[in-house]
Structures are given as structure tokens and as C-alpha cells.
C-alpha positions in Angstrom: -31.4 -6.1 15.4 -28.1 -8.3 15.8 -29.5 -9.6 18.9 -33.3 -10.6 17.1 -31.2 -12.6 14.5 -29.1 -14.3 17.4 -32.4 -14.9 18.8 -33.6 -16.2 16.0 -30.7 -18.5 14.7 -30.5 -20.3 18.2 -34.4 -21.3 17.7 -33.7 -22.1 14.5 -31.0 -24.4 15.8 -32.7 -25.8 18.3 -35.4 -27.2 16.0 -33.4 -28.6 13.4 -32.0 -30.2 16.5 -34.9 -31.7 17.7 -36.3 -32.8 14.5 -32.9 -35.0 14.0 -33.3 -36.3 17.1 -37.4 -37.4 16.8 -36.5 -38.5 13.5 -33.3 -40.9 13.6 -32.6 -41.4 17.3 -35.5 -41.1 19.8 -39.2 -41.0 19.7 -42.6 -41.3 22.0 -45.0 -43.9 21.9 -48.7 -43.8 23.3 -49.8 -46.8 24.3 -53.5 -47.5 23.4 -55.3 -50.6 24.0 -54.6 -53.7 26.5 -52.5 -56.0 24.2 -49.5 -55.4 26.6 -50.9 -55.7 29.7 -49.9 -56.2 32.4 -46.0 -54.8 31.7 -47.4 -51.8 30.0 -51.4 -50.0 30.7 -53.7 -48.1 28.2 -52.1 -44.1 28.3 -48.4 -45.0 29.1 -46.1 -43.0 27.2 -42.9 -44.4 26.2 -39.6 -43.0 24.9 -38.3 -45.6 22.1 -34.6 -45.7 20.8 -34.9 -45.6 17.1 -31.5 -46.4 16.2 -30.6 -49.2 18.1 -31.1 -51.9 15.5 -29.1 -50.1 13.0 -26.6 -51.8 14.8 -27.9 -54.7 16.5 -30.7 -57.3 16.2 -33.6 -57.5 18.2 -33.7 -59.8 21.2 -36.1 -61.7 22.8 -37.6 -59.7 25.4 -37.2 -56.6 23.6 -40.5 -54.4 23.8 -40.7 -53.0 20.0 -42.9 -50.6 18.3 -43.8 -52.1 14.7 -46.0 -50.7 11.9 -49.0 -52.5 11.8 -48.5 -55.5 9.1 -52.4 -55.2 8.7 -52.8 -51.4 8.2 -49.5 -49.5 7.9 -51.5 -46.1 9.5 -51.0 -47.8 12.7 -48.3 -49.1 14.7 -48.3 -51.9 16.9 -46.4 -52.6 20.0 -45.7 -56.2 21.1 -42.5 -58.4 23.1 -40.0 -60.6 21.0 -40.0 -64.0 21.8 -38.4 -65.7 18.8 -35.9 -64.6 16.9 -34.4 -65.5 12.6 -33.5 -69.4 13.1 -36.1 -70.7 16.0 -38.8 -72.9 16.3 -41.9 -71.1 18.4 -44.3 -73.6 19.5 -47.6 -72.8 21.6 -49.2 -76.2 23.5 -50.9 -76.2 26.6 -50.9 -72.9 27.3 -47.2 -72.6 26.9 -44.8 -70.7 24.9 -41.8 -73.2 23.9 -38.7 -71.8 22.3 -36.6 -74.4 20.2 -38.3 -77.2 22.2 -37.8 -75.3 25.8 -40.7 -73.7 27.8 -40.1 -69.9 27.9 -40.1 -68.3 31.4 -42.4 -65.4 31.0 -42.2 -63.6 34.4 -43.6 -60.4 32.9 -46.9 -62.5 32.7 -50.0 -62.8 34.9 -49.4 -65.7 37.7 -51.3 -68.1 35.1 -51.4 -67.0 32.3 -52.8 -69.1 29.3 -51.0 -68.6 26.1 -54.0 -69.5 23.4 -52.8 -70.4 19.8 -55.6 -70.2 16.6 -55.2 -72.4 13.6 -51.6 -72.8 13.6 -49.5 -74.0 17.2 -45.6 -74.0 15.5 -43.9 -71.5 13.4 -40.2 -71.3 12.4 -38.4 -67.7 12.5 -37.4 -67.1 8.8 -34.2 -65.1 8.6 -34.6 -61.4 8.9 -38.1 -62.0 10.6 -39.0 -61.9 14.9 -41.9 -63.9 16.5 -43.8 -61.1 18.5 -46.3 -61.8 21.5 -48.6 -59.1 23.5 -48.1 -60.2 27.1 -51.6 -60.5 27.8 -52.9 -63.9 26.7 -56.0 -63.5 26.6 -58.4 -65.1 23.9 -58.3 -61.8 21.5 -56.7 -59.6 23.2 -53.2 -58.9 21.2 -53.1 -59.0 17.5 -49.5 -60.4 17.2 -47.6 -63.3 15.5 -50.0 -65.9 15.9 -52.4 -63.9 13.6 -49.9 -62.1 11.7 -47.5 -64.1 11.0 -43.7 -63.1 11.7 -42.8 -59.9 11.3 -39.9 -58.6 9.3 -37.1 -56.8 11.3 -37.7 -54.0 8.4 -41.0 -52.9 9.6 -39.4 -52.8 13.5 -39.4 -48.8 14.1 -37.9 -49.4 17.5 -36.7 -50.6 20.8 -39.6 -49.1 23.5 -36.8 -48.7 27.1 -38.5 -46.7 29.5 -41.9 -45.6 30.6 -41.9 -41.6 31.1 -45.8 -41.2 32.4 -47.4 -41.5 34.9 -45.2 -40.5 37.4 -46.1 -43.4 39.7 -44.6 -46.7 40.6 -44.0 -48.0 37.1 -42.3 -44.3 35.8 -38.9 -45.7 34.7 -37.3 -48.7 32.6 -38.8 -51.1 31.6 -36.2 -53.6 31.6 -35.1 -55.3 35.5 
């Protein structure tokens, strides 16, 4: 019997362990759709750092998993490209950051960058300007329908790609 309850306090354990963990410091992600193509494809699965921001702000470049402004059942996952305090501008197909074009290797060689009714926001303070990296007319629902995005809705920094095991299994920062 004193070896069931061992047994059984060490499962215990484990799961309260586990739930702490999903819940405050790690999590997966799924990624469904094409809005991130062509850094991440449809089925990738993703471990996300939950508690980074706690400390520090997002980046530009950061790959962040964000509930869905637009229906808070869902969760979105999209690139910074502006941050609180810059101008984002979209004109000719290009994405300008306080005036400067921003070098988007993680793009398709040509990629078009295609604005809707509005080509130039400024990042309000506690907000992030998000893009999907694939341009395409319609293909990422992002900032330049949504809007900024408050740093509050962020539920974390997406770091490395755990399936498939193929040539893109690993970080997804160079």
C-alpha cells in the first residue's frame, strides 16, 4: 500500500507540474492556414515561450501567437514589424519602418506587400504592428485589417518548430 501511495503522489506531482508549466511558461501552437508562409507551413507545431514578455517587450521580428482581435475563440499567429512609437508605412509594395524600407529576408524573392484602405499607421504605446509573411492579396488577416494590436492580447513568443522532423525541425530564429 505505501508503495501505491508513492506511486501515486509522484503522478500527482508530475501533473501539477506540467499543468504550471503549459499554463505560465511554455505552450504548443498548431499552425493552420497559410498566413505565415513561407517561414512557417499549414500543420507545423510550435513550442511558444509564454513568459517572455513578462519581462521584456516584443521585437520586431518576433513570431507571436495573439488572440484573435476579431473573435477571441481563435488565436492568430503573425511577425512584429513595428513596435509602441513607429511610423509603419506600406507604398509600392514595400514595408517602411520610420521612413526606412524594412529588409524582409524571411519573404518570397518578390514579394508584394499590398495595403487596403489605409497605407500609414503610427504604433500607439503599448500596441505592435503585426504582418503574416505571405503578402498575398487576402492571405493574412493582420494589422492592416486589424489595426494594431495591444501587447495585452500577445499570449507569446513562437521559438522553435518541433514537427515535422525535416529540414525546418528547429528555431526559428537564424
Amino acid at each position: 500500500m505505501k508503495e501505491v501511495w508513492e506511486w501515486i503522489k509522484s503522478i500527482g506531482l508530475a501533473i501539477i507540474i506540467a499543468v504550471v508549466i503549459k499554463t505560465f511558461i511554455f505552450n504548443t501552437t498548431f499552425v493552420l492556414g497559410f498566413s505565415m508562409y513561407p517561414t512557417l507551413h499549414e500543420k507545423d507545431r510550435l513550442f511558444t515561450n509564454k513568459i517572455g514578455y513578462y519581462f521584456s517587450d516584443p521585437k520586431a521580428g518576433d513570431i507571436i501567437v495573439l488572440q484573435a482581435p476579431d473573435d477571441p475563440k481563435k488565436d492568430y499567429i503573425k511577425r512584429v514589424v513595428g513596435i509602441e512609437g513607429d511610423t509603419v508605412e506600406i507604398k509600392d509594395g514595400k514595408v517602411y519602418i520610420n521612413g526606412e524600407v524594412l529588409e524582409e529576408k524571411y519573404l518570397v524573392e518578390g514579394a508584394y506587400t499590398y495595403n487596403g484602405h489605409i497605407s500609414k499607421w503610427e504604433v500607439p504605446q503599448n500596441y505592435v504592428f503585426v504582418l503574416g509573411d505571405n503578402r498575398n492579396r487576402n492571405a493574412s488577416k493582420d494589422s492592416r485589417i486589424l489595426g494594431c494590436i495591444p501587447i495585452e492580447s500577445i499570449k507569446g513568443k513562437a521559438f522553435f518548430r518541433y514537427f515535422p522532423f525535416n529540414n525546418r525541425f528547429g528555431s526559428l530564429y537564424d
